[in-house]
N, C-alpha and C positions, 0 to 999 in steps of 0.2 A: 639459349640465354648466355650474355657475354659474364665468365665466371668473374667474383666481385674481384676479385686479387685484380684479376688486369679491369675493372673499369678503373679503380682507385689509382692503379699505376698511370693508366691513360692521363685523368680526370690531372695526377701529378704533372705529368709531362705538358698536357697542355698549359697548366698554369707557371710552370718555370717557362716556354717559351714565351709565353704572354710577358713574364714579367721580363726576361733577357732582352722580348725587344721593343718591349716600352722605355728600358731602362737603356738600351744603344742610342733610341730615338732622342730621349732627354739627352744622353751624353751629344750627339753628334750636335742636337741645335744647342746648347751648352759650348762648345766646341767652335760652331761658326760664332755664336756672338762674342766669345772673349779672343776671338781672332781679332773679330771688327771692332769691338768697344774694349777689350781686359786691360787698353793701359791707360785707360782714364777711369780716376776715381770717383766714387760714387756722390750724388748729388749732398749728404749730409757731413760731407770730410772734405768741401771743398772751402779752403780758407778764405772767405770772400769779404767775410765780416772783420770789422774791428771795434774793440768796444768802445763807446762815447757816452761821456757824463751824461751831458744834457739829451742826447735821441738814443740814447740806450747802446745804440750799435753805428755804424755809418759800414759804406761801401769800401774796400782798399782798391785803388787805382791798379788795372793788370788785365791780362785776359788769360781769361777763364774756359775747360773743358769739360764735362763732366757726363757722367749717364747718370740720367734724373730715373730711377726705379719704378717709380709711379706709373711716369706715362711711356717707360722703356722706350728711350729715346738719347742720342746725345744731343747735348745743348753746349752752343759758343757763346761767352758774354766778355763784353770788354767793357770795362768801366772807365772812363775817362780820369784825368785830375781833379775835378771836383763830388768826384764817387756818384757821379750819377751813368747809366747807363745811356750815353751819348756819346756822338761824337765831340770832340774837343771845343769847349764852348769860348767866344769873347764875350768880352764887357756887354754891349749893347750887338746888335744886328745889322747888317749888311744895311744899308741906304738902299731904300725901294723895299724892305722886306720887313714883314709882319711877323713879330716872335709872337710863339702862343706856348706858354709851358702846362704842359699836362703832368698834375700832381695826385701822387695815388701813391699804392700800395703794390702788391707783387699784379696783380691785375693789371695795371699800367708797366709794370718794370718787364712783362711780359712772359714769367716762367709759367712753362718748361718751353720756350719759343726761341730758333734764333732771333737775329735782331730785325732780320727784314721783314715777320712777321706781326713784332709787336705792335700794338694800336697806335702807338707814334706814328712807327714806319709805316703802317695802310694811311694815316690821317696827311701824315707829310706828301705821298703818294697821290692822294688826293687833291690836297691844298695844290701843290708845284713849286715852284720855284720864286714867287711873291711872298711864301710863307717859311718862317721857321719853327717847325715842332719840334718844344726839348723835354724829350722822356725825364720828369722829377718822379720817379717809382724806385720805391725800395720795399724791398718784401716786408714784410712784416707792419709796416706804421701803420698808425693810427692817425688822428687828425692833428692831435697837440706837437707829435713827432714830425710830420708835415709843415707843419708851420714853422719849428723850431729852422729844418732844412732851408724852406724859401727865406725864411728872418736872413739865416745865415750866408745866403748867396746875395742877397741885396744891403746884404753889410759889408759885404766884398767886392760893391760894386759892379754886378751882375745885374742888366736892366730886365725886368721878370714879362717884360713882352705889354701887350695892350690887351691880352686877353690869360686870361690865366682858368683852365678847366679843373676843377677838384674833381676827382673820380671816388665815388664813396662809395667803399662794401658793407656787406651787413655786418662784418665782425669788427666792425671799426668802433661800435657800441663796446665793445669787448676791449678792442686795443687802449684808447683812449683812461682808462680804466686802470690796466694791466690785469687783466684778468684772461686765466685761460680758457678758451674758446667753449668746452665740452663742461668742465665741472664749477666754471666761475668763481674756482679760486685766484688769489694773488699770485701772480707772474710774476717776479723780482727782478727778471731782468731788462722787463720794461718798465720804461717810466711810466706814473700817472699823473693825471694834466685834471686839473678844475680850475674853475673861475670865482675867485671870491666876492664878498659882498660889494667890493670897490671896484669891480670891475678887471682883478690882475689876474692875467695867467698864473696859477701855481703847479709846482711841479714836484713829484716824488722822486728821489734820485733813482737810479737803477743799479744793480749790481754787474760783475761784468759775468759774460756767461761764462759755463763752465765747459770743458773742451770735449766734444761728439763722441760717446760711446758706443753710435750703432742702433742698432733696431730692436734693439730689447728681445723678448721672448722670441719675436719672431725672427733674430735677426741670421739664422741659419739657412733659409728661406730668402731673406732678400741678399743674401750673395748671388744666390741662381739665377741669372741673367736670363737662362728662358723659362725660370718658373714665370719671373716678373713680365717676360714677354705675351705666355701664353693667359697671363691671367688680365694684362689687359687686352688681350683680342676677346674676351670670353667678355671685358667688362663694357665693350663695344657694342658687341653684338645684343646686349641686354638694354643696353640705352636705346638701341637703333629700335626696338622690338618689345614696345611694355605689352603686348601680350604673352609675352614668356614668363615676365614676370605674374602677371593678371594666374596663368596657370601653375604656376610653383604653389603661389597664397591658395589656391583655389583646394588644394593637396594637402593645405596644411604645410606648407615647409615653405615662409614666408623667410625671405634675408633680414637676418640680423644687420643692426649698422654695428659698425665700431666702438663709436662713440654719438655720443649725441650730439646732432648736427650744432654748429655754431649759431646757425640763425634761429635756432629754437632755444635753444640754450638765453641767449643773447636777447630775443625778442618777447618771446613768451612765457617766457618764466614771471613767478611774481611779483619781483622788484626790478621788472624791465621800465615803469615809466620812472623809476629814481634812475635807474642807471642812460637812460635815454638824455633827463634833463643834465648831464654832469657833460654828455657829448654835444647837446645845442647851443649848452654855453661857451662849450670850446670853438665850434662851429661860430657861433656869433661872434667870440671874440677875435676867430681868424675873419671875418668879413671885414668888422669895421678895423681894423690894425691894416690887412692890405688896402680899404680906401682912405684909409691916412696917408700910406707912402708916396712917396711923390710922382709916381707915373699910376698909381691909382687902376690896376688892370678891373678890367669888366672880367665881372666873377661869373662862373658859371658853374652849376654842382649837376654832376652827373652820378646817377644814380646805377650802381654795376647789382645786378639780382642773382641771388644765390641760383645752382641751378638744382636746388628744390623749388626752387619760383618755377622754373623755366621746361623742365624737360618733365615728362609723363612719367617713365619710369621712377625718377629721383623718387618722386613724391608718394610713389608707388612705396615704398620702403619705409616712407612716413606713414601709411595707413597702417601697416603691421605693431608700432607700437602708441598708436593712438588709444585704444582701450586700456592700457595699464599705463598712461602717462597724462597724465591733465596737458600738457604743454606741445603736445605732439596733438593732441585735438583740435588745440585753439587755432595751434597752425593752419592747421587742416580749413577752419572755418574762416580764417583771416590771414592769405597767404601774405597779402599785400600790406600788411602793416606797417613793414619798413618806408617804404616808400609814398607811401599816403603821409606819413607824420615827416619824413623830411622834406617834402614837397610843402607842406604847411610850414615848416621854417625857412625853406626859403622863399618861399610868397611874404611873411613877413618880415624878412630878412631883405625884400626887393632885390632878389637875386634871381640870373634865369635857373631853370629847370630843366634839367633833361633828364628821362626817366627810359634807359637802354630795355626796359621788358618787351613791351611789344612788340618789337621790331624783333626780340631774338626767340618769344615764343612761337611767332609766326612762323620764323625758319626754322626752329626746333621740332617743326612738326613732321618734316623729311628729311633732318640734318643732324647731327652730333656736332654741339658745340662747347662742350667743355671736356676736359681730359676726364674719365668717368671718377676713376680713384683720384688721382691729382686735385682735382678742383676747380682748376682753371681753365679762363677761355682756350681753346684750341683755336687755329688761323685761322678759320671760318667763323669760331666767335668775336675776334680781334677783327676781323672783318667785317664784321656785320656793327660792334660799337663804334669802327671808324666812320663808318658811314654816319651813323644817326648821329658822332658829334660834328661829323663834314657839314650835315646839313641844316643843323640848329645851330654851330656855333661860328663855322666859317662861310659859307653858301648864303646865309641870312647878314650875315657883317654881324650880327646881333641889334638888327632893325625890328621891331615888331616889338610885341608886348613882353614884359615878364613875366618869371613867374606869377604874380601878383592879378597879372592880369587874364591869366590860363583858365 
């Protein structure tokens, strides 16, 4: 029998080599990434914002490099002169060519995406050379912020094309508001938008933000470029494979979220249909204001679904705190709510419809289409919404029925 002194020396020595080259390993991939990324800065200390009275923030005119943490990636953005992420736009469009502007939220503006990826660039791709798609995406907006932006380019003279796509996410209920996503308090530094009894836009001023401290508790941890590396290869491999997750919960050691997702926060909490009607009047009020203006674009509302709509896993995450959350239930029983009740406004609204789930649950059944931490579509999801707006909004001319008529 091996005497106890030397198993315990042993038992020592292995666990200091284990840790020396675990901890060479982290240093070396530590090492190649800040070769490859360490002189760009991180995606929350990039100055891209500027603050504005009326939309809270706007774009500053520049190009942009940055490593996005999330989805441990670097990303290129150039903003043009009118703070959108375009290339440099005129007045109206070439003779023979069809402008379409697609207005949205970071979903349309494309992060963490270079540019050739974003849903513009697949949709322009698509289209060809008859068509002009101009990315109106800014991260963060809301619908009232949205509107304020188009107000503001067709006051400048800017012709907004003969079809104009709104891209709506679920936290748009949330933006419009200024409330934040998870705890549905007052966000200050966005504005909030209702519609009063006469029919007027109103708006709540915004304050300007205040300047990026970092990642809070954890933010020692997201300096490490391959912590962030290896935690989203791990956050991959869990989307690609809900039976991994199916066997964690099965154990008992179901994943916590972070925070409570936006679309449940936002959707199913209890005063989601008051907070719903403040957004359809805003909704309403951008319909009829763009068919007053004088080129009058054919509206179409695209519907973007969280990807707790979409992917197995996501939703996977949601069963773990369904029994000690009333709101995480209802999800559970009515994922679809978003999109059922916007789909009824704009059938009333006589606007078309396009609703991006099908089409990306279908491919989500073999595919990862959002960044898993990040949130956002990945080029394969920006792929897949080009398509279905290619062929309901530009493939159809918008011949056929409306919404209304669906």
């Amino acid at each position: 029998m091996m005497p106890r002194k030397n198993f315990f020396a042993n038992a020592a020595l292995v666990l200091a080599s284990t840790f020396v080259s675990v901890t060479l390993l982290l240093a070396a991939g530590e090492m190649t990434l800040r070769w490859r990324y360490g002189a760009l800065p991180t995606e929350w200390r990039v100055p891209m914002k500027t603050y504005d009275e009326r939309r809270g923030w706007a774009l500053q005119p520049g190009h942009y490099s940055y490593f996005d943490t999330k989805a441990a990636r670097r990303v290129d953005v150039s903003i043009n002169e009118l703070g959108l992420r375009n290339r440099p736009l005129s007045r109206e469009s070439e003779p023979g060519v069809e402008r379409i502007m697609l207005l949205g939220d970071s979903f349309v503006f494309g992060a963490p995406l270079d540019e050739d990826h974003t849903i513009s660039a697949r949709l322009q791709a698509r289209a060809g050379e008859s068509f002009e798609i101009v990315n109106v995406g800014v991260p963060g907006y809301g619908t009232g912020q949205e509107y304020r932006l188009v107000e503001e380019l067709q006051a400048r003279g800017y012709r907004l094309g003969r079809k104009l796509v709104l891209a709506f996410f679920t936290n748009d209920i949330q933006d419009n508001l200024g409330l934040d996503y998870s705890t549905m308090g007052r966000n200050h530094v966005q504005p909030a938008f209702d519609v009063d009894a006469a029919g007027n836009l109103q708006q709540t001023l915004s304050e300007p933000p205040r300047a990026p401290t970092g990642q809070g508790a954890g933010e020692w941890l997201g300096t490490l470029l391959f912590f962030q590396f290896l935690r989203y290869q791990l956050e991959v491999v869990l989307v690609s494979h809900p039976s991994m997750l199916r066997t964690v919960e099965a154990v008992g050691m179901a994943p916590a979220l972070p925070r409570t997702p936006g679309i449940v926060a936002g959707w199913y909490g209890a005063q989601w249909e008051a907070h719903w009607a403040v957004t359809a009047g805003v909704l309403e009020y951008l319909v009829k204001a763009l068919r007053a203006m004088p080129e009058a674009p054919e509206l179409f509302i695209a519907y973007v679904p969280s990807p707790f709509q979409v992917h197995e896993s996501f939703k996977l995450t949601i069963v773990a705190g369904a029994s000690s959350d009333a709101r995480y239930a209802s999800f559970l029983s009515d994922p679809d709510r978003p999109q059922r009740v916007l789909q009824a406004l704009a059938r009333r609204l006589d606007a078309h419809f396009i609703d991006l789930t099908p089409a990306l649950r279908q491919a989500a059944a073999h595919s990862v289409l959002y960044f898993p931490h990040e949130g956002h579509f990945n080029e394969l999801g920006c792929d897949i919404a080009a398509q279905v707006i290619f062929e309901q909004a530009i493939k159809e001319r918008g011949r056929g029925s409306r919404a209304s008529h669906d």
